[in-house]
mmCIF file of the N, C-alpha and C atoms, coordinates in Angstrom:
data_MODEL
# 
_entry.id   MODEL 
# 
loop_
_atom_site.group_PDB 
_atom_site.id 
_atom_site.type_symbol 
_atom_site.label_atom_id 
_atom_site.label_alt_id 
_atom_site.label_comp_id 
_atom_site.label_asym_id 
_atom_site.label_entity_id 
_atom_site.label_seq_id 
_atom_site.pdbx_PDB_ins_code 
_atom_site.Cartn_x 
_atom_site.Cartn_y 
_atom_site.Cartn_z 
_atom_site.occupancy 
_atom_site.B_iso_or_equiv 
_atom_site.pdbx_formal_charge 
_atom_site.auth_seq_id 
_atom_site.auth_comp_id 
_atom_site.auth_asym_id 
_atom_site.auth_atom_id 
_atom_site.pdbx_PDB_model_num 
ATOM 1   N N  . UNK A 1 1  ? 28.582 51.525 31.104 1.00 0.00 ? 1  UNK A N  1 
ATOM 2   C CA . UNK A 1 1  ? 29.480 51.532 32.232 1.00 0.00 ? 1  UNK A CA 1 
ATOM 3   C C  . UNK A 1 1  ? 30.777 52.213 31.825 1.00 0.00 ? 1  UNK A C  1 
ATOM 4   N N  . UNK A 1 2  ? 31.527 52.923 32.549 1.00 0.00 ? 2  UNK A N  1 
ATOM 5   C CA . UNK A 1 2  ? 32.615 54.138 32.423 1.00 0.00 ? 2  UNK A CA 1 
ATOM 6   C C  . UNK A 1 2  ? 33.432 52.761 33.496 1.00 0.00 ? 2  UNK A C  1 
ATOM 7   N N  . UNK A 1 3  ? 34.786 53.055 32.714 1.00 0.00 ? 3  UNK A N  1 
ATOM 8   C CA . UNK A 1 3  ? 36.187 52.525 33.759 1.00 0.00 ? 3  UNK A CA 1 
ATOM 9   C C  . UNK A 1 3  ? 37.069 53.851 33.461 1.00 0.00 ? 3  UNK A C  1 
ATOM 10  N N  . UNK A 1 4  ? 37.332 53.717 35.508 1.00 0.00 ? 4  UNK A N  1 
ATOM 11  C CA . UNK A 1 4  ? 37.922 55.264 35.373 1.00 0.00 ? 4  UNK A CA 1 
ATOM 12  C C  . UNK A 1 4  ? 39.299 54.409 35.570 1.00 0.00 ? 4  UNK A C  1 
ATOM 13  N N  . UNK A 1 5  ? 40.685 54.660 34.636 1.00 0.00 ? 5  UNK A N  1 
ATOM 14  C CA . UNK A 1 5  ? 41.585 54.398 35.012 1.00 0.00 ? 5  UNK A CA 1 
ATOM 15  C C  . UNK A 1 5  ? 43.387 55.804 35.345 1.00 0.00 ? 5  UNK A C  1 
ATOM 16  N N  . UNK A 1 6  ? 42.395 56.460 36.088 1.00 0.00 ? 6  UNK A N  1 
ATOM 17  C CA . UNK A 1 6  ? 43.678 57.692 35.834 1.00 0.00 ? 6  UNK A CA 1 
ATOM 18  C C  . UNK A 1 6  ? 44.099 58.100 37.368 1.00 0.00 ? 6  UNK A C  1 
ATOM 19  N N  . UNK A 1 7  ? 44.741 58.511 37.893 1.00 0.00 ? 7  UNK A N  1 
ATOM 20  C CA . UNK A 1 7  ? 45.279 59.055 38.599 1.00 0.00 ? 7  UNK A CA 1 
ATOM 21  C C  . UNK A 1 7  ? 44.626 60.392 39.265 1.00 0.00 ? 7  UNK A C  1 
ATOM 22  N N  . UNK A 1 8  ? 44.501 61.066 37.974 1.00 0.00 ? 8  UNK A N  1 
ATOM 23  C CA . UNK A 1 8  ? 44.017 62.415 37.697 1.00 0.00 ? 8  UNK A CA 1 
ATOM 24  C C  . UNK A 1 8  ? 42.597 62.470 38.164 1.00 0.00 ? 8  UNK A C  1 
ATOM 25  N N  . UNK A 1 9  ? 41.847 61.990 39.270 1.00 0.00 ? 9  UNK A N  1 
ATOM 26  C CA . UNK A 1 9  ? 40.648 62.170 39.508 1.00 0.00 ? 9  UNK A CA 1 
ATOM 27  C C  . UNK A 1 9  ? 39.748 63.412 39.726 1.00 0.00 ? 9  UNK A C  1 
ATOM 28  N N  . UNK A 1 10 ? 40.745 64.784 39.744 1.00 0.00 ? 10 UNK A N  1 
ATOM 29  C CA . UNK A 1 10 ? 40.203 65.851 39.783 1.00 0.00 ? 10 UNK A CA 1 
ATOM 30  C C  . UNK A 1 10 ? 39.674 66.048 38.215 1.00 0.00 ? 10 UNK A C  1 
ATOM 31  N N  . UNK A 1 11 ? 39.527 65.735 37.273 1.00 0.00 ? 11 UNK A N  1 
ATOM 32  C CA . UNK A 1 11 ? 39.422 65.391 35.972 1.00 0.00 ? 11 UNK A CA 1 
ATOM 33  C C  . UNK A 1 11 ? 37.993 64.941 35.608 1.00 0.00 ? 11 UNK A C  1 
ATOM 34  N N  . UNK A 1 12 ? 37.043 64.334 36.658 1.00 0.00 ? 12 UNK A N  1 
ATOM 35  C CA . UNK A 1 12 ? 36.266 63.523 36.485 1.00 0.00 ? 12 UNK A CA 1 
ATOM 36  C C  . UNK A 1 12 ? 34.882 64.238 36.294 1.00 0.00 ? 12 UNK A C  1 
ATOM 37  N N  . UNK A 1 13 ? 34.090 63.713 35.362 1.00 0.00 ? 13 UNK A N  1 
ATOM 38  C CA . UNK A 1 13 ? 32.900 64.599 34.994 1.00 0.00 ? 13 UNK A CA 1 
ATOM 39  C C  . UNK A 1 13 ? 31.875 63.964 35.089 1.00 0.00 ? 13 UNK A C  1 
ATOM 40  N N  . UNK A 1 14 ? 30.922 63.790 36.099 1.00 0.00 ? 14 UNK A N  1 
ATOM 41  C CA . UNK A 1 14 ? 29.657 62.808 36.272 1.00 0.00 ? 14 UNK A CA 1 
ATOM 42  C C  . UNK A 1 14 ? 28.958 62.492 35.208 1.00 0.00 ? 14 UNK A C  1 
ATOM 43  N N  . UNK A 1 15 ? 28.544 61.316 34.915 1.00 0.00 ? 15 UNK A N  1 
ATOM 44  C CA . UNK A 1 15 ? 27.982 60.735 33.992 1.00 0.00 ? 15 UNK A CA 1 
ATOM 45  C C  . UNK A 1 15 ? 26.285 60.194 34.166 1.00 0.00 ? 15 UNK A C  1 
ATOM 46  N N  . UNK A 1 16 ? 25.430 59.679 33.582 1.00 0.00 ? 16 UNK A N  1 
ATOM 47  C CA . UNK A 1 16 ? 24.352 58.996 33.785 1.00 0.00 ? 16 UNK A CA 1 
ATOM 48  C C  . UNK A 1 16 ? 24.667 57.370 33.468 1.00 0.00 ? 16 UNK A C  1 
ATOM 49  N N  . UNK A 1 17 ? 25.493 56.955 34.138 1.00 0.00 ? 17 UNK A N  1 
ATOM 50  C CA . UNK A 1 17 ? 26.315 55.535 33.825 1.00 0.00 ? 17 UNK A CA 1 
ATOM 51  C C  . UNK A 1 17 ? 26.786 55.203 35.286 1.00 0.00 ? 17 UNK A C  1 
ATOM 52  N N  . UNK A 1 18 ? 26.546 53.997 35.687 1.00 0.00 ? 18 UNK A N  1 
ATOM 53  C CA . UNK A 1 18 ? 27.213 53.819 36.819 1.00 0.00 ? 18 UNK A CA 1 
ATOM 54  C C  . UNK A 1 18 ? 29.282 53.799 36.356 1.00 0.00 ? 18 UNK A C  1 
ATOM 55  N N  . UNK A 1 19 ? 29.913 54.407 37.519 1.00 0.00 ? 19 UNK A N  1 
ATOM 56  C CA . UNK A 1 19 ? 31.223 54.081 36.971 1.00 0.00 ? 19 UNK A CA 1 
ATOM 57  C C  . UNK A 1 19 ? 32.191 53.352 37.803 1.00 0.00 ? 19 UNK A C  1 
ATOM 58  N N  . UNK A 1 20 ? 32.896 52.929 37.580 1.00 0.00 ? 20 UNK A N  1 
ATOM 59  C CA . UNK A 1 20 ? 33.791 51.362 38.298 1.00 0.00 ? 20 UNK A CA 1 
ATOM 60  C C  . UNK A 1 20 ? 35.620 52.545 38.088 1.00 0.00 ? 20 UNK A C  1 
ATOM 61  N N  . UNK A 1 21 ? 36.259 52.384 39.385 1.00 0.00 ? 21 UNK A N  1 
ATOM 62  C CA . UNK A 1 21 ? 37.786 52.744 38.935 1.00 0.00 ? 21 UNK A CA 1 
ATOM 63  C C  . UNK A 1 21 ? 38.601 51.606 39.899 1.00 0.00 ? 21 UNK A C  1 
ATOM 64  N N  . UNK A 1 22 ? 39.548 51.680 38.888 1.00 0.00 ? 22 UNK A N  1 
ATOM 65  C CA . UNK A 1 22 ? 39.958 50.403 39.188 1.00 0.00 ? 22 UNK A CA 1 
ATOM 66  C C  . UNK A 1 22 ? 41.521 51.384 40.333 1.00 0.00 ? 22 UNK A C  1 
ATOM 67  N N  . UNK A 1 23 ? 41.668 50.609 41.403 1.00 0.00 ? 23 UNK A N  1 
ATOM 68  C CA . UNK A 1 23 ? 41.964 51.428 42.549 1.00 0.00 ? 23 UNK A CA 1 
ATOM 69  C C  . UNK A 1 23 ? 43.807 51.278 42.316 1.00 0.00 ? 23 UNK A C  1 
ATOM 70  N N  . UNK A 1 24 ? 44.716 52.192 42.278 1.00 0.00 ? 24 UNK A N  1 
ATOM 71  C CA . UNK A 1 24 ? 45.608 52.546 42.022 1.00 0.00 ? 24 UNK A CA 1 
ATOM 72  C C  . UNK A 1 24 ? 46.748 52.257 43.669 1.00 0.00 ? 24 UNK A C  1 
ATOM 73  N N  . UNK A 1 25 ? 47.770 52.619 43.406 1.00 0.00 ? 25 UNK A N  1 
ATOM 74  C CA . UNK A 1 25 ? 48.391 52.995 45.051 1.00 0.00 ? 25 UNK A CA 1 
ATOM 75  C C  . UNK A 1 25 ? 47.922 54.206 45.338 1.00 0.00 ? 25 UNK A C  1 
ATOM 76  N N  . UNK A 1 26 ? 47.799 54.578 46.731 1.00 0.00 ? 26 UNK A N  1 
ATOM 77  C CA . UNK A 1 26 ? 47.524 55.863 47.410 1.00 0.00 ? 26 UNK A CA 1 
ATOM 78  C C  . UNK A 1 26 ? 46.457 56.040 47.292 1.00 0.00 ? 26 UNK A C  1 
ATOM 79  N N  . UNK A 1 27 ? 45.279 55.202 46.407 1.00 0.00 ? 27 UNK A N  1 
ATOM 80  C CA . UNK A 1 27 ? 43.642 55.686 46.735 1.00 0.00 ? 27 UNK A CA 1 
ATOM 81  C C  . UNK A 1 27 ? 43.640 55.095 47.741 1.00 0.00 ? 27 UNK A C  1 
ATOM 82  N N  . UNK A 1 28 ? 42.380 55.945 48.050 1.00 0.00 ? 28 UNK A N  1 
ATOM 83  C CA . UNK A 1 28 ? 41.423 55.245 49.673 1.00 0.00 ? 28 UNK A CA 1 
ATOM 84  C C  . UNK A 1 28 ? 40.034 55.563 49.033 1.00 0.00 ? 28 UNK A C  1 
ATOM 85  N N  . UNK A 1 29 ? 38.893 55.133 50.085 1.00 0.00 ? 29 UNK A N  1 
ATOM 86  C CA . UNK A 1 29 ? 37.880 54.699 49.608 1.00 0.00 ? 29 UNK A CA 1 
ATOM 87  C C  . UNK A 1 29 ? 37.138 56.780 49.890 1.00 0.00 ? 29 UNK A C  1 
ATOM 88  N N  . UNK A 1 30 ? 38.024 57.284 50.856 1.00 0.00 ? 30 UNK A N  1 
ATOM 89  C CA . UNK A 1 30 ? 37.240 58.631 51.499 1.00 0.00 ? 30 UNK A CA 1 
ATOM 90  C C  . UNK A 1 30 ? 37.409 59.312 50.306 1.00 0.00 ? 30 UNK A C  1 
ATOM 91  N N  . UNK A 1 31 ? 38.720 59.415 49.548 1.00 0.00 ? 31 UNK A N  1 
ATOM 92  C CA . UNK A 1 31 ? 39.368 60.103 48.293 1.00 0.00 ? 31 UNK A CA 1 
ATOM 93  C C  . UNK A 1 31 ? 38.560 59.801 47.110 1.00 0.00 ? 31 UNK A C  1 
ATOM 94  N N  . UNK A 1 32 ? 38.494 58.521 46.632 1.00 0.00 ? 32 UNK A N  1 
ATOM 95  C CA . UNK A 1 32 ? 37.352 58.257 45.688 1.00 0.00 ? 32 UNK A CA 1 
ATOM 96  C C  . UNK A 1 32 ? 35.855 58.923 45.768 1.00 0.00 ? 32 UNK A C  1 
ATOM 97  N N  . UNK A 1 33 ? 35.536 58.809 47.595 1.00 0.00 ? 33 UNK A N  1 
ATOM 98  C CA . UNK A 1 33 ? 34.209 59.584 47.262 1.00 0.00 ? 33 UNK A CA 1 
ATOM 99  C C  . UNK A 1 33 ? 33.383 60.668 46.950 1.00 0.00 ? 33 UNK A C  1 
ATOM 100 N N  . UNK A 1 34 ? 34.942 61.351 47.320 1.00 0.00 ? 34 UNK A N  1 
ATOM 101 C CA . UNK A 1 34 ? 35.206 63.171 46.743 1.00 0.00 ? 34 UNK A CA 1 
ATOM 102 C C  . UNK A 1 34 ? 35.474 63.447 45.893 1.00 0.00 ? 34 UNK A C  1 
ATOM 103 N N  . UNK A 1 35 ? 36.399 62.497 45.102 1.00 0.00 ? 35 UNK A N  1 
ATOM 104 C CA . UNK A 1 35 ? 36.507 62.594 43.555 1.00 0.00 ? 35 UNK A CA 1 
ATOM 105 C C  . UNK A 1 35 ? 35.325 62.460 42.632 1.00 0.00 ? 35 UNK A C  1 
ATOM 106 N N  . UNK A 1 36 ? 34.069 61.424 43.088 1.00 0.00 ? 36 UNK A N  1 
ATOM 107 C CA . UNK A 1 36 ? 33.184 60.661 42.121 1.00 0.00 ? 36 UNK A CA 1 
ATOM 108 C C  . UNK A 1 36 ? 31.728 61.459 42.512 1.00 0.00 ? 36 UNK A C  1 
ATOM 109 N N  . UNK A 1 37 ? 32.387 62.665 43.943 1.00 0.00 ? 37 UNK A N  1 
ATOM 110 C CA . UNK A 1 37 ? 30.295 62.866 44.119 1.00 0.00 ? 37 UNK A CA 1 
ATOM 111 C C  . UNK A 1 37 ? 29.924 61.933 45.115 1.00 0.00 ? 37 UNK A C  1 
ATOM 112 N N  . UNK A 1 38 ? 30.483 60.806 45.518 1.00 0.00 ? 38 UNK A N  1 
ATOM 113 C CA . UNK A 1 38 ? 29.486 59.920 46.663 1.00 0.00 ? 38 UNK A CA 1 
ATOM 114 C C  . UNK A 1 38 ? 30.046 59.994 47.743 1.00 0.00 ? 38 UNK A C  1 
ATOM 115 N N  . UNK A 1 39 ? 29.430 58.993 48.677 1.00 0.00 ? 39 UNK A N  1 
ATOM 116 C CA . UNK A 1 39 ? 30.003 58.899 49.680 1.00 0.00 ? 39 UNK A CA 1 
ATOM 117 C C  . UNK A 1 39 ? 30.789 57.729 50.304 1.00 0.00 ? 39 UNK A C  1 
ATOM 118 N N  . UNK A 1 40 ? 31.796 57.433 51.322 1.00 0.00 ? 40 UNK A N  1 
ATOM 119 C CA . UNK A 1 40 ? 31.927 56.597 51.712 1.00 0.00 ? 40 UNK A CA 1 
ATOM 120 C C  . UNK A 1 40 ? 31.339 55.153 52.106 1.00 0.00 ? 40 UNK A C  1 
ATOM 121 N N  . UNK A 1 41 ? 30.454 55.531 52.728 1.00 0.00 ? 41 UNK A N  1 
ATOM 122 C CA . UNK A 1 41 ? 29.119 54.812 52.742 1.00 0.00 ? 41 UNK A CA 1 
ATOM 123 C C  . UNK A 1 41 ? 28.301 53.924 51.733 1.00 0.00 ? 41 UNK A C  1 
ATOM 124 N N  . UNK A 1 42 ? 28.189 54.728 50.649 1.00 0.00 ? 42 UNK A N  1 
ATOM 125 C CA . UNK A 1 42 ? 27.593 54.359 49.126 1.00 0.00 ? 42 UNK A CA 1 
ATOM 126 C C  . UNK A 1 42 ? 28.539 53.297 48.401 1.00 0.00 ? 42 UNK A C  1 
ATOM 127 N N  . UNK A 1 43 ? 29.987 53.630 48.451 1.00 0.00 ? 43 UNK A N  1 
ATOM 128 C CA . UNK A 1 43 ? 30.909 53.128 47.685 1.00 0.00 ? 43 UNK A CA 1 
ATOM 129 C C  . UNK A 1 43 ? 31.244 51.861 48.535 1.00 0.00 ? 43 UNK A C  1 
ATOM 130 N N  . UNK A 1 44 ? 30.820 51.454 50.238 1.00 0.00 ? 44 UNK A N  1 
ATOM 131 C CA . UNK A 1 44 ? 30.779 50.427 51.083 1.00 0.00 ? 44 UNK A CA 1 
ATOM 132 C C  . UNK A 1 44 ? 29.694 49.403 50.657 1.00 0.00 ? 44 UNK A C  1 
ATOM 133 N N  . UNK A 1 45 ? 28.664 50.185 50.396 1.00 0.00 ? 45 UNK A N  1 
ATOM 134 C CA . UNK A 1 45 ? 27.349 49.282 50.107 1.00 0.00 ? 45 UNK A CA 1 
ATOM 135 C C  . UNK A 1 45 ? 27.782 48.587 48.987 1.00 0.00 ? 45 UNK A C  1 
ATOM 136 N N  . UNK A 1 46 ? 28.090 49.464 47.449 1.00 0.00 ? 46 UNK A N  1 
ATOM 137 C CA . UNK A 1 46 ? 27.448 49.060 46.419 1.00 0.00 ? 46 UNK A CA 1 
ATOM 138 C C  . UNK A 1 46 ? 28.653 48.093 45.963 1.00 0.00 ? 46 UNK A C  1 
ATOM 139 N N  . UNK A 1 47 ? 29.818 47.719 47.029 1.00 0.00 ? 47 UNK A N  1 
ATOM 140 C CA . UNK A 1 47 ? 31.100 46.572 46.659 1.00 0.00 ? 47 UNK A CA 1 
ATOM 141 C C  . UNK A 1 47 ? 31.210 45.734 47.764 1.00 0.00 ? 47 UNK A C  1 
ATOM 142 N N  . UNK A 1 48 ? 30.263 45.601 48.700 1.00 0.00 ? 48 UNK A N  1 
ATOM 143 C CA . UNK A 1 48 ? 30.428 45.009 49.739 1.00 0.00 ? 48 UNK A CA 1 
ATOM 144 C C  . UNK A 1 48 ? 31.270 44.789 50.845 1.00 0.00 ? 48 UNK A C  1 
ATOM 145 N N  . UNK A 1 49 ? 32.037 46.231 50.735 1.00 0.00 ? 49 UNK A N  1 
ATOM 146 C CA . UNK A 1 49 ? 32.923 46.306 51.843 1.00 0.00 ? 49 UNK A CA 1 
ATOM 147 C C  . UNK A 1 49 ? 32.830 46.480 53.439 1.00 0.00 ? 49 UNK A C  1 
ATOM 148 N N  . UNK A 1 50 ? 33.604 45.303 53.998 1.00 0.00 ? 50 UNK A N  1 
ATOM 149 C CA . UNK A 1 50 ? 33.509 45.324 55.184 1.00 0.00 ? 50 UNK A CA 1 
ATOM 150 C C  . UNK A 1 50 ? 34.361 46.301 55.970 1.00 0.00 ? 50 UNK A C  1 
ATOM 151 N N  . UNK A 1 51 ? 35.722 46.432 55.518 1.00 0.00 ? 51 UNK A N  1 
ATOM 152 C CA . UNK A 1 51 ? 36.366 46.988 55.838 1.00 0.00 ? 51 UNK A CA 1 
ATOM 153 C C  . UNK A 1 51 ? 37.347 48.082 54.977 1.00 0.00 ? 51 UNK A C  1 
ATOM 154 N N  . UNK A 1 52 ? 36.797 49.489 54.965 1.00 0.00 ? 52 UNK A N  1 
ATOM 155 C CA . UNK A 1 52 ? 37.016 50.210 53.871 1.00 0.00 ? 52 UNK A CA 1 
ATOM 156 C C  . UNK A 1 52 ? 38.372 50.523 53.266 1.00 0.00 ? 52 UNK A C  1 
ATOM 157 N N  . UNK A 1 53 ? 39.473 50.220 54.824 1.00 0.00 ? 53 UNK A N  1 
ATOM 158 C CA . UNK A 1 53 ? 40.809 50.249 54.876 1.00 0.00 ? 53 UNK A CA 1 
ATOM 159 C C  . UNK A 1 53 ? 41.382 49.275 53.683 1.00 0.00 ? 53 UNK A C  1 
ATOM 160 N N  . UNK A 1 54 ? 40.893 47.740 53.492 1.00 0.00 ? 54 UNK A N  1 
ATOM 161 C CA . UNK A 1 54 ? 40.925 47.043 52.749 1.00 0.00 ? 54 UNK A CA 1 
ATOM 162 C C  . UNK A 1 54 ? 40.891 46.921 51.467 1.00 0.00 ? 54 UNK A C  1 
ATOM 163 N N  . UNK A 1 55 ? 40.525 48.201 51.007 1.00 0.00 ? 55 UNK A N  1 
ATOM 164 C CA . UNK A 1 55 ? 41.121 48.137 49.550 1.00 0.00 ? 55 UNK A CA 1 
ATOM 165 C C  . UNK A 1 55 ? 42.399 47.984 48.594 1.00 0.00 ? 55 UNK A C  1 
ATOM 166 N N  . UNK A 1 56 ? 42.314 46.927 47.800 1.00 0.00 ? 56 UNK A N  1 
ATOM 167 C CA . UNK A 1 56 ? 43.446 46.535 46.913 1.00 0.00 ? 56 UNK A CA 1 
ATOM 168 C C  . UNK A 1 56 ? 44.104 47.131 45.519 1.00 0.00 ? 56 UNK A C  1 
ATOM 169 N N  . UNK A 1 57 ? 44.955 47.300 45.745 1.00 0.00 ? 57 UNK A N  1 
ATOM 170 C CA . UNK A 1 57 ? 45.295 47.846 44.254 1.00 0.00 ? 57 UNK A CA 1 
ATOM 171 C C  . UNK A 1 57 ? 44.814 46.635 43.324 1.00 0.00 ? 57 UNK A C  1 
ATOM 172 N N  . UNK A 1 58 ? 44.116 46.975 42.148 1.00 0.00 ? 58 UNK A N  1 
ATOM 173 C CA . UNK A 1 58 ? 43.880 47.073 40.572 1.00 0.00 ? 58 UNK A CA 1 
ATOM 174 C C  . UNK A 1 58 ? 42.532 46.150 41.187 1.00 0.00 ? 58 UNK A C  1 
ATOM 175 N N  . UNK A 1 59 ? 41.600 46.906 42.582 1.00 0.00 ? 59 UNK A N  1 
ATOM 176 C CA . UNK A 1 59 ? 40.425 45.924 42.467 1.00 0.00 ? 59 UNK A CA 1 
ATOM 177 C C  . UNK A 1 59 ? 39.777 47.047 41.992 1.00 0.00 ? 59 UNK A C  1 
ATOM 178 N N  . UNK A 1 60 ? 38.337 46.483 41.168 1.00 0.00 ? 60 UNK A N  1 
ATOM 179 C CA . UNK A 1 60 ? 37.375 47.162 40.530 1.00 0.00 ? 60 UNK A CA 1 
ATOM 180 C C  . UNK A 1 60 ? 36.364 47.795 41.505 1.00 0.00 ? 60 UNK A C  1 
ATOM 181 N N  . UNK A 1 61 ? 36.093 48.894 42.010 1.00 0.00 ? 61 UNK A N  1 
ATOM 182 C CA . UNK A 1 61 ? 35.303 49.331 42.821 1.00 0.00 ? 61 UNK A CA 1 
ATOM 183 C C  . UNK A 1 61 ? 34.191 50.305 42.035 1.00 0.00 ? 61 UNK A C  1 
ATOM 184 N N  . UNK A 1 62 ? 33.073 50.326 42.057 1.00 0.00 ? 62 UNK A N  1 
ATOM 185 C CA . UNK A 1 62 ? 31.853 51.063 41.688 1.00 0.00 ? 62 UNK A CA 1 
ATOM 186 C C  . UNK A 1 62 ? 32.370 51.903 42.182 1.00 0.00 ? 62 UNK A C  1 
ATOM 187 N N  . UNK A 1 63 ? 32.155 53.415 42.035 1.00 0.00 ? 63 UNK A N  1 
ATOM 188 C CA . UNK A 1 63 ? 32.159 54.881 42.944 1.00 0.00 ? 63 UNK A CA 1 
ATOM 189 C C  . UNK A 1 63 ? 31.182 55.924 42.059 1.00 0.00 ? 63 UNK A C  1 
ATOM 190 N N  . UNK A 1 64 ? 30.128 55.855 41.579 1.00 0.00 ? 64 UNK A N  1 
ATOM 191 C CA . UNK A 1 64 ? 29.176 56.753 41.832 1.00 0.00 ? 64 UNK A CA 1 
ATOM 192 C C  . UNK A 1 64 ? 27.887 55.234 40.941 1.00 0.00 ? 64 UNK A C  1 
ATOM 193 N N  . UNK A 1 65 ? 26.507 56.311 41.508 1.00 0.00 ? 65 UNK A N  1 
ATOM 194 C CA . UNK A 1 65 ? 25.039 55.818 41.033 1.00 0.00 ? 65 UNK A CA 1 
ATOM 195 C C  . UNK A 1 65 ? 24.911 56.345 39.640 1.00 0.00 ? 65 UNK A C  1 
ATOM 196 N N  . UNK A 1 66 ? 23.743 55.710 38.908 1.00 0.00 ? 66 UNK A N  1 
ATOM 197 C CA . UNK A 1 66 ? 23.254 56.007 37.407 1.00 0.00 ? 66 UNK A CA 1 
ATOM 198 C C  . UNK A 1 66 ? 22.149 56.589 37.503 1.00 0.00 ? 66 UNK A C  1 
# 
């Protein structure tokens, strides 16, 4: 398992590891999914989000598959 903790998400190089980033100010869940390769959708399923707006700073969110 990869913890992405940077800012710098244009930086990010897909792995064969599921990876978890732990969510900063100014992420959103649409931004993560463009950064990581997935989709909105994917990154809803695989943390159980109901409401995608709802993301917290320093929560651990999955954003891509292995």
């Amino acid at each position: 398992m990869n913890l992405i903790e940077t800012s710098d998400l244009t930086k990010y190089d897909a792995s064969n590891e599921e990876v978890y980033h732990i969510v900063k100010k100014g992420d959103s869940v649409s931004g993560l999914a463009k950064a990581y390769g997935s989709t909105q959708v994917q990154i809803q399923q695989w943390n159980g989000l109901v409401d995608l707006s709802l993301i917290k700073v320093n929560q651990r969110l999955r954003v891509n598959e292995f």
